[in-house]
C-alpha positions in Angstrom: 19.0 -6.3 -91.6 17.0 -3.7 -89.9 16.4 -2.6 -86.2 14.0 -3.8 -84.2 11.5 -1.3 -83.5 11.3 -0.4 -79.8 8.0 -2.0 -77.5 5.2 0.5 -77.3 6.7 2.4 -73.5 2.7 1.8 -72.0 2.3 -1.3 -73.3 6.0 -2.3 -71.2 4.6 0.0 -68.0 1.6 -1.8 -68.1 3.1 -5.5 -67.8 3.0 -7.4 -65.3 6.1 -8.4 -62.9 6.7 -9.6 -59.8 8.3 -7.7 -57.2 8.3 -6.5 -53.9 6.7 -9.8 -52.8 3.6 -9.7 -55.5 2.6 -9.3 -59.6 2.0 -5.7 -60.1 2.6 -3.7 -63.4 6.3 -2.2 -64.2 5.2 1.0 -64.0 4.5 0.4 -60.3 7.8 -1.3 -59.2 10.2 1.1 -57.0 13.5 1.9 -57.1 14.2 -0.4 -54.0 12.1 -3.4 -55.9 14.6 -2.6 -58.7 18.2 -2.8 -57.2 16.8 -5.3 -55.0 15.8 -7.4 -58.5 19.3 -6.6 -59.9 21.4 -8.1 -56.5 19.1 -11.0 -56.6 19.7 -12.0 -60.1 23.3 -11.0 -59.2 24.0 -13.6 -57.2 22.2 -16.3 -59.2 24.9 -15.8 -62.0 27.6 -18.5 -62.7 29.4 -20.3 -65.5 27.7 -22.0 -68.3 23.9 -21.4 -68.6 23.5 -19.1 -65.7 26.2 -16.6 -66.8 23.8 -15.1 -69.2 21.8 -14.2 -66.4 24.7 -11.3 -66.1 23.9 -9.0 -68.9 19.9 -8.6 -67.5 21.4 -8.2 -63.7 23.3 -5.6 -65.2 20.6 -4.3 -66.9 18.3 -4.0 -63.8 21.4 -2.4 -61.8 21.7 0.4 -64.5 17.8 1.0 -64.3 18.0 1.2 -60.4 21.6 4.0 -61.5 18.8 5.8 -63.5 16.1 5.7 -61.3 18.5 7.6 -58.3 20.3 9.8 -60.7 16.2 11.1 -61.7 15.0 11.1 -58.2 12.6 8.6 -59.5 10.6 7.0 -56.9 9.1 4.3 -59.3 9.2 3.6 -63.0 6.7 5.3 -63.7 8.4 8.6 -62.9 11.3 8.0 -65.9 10.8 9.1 -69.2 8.5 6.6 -71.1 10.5 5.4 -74.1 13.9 5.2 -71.9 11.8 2.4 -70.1 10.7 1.4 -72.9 14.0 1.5 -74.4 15.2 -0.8 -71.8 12.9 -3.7 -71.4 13.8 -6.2 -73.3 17.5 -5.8 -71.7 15.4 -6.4 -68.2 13.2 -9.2 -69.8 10.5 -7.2 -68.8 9.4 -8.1 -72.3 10.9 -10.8 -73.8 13.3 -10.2 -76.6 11.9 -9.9 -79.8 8.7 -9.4 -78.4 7.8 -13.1 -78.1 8.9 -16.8 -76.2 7.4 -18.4 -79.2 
């Protein structure tokens, strides 16, 4: 079985997520927007269903560590294919590229 090929970084910078209180793209979302998405989906992790929700909190908590560690005010100022490395962790893209 191979590995799946990483998402094209300005194709994941360029989609579209909500935050900070409207859709804007990724590449746009700050560092604030970022822990603040991490706490939220935090806090909405349980048992059963919900505890998956865990692993992409985490995800989003470790891109806020990155984002502070590179002085990075938004997403746009990381390195391109580390984003892109991480987005289908964040669901910024769905896994495997597609819902369907």
């Amino acid at each position: 079985m191979s590995a799946r090929a990483t998402p094209d970084a300005q194709r994941v910078l360029a989609e579209r997520i909500f935050a900070g209180g409207c859709l804007k793209p990724f590449a746009e979302v700050t560092v604030d927007e970022v822990k603040a998405r991490g706490e939220e989906l935090r806090a909405a992790t349980g048992w059963g269903p919900t505890a998956r929700v865990a692993s992409v909190a985490r995800a989003w908590m470790e891109l806020a560590r990155l984002m502070h560690e590179e002085q990075a005010r938004t997403v746009a100022e990381l390195d391109p294919e580390a984003v892109a490395q991480r987005a289908e962790q964040l669901w910024v893209v769905p896994p495997g590229g597609s819902l369907l």
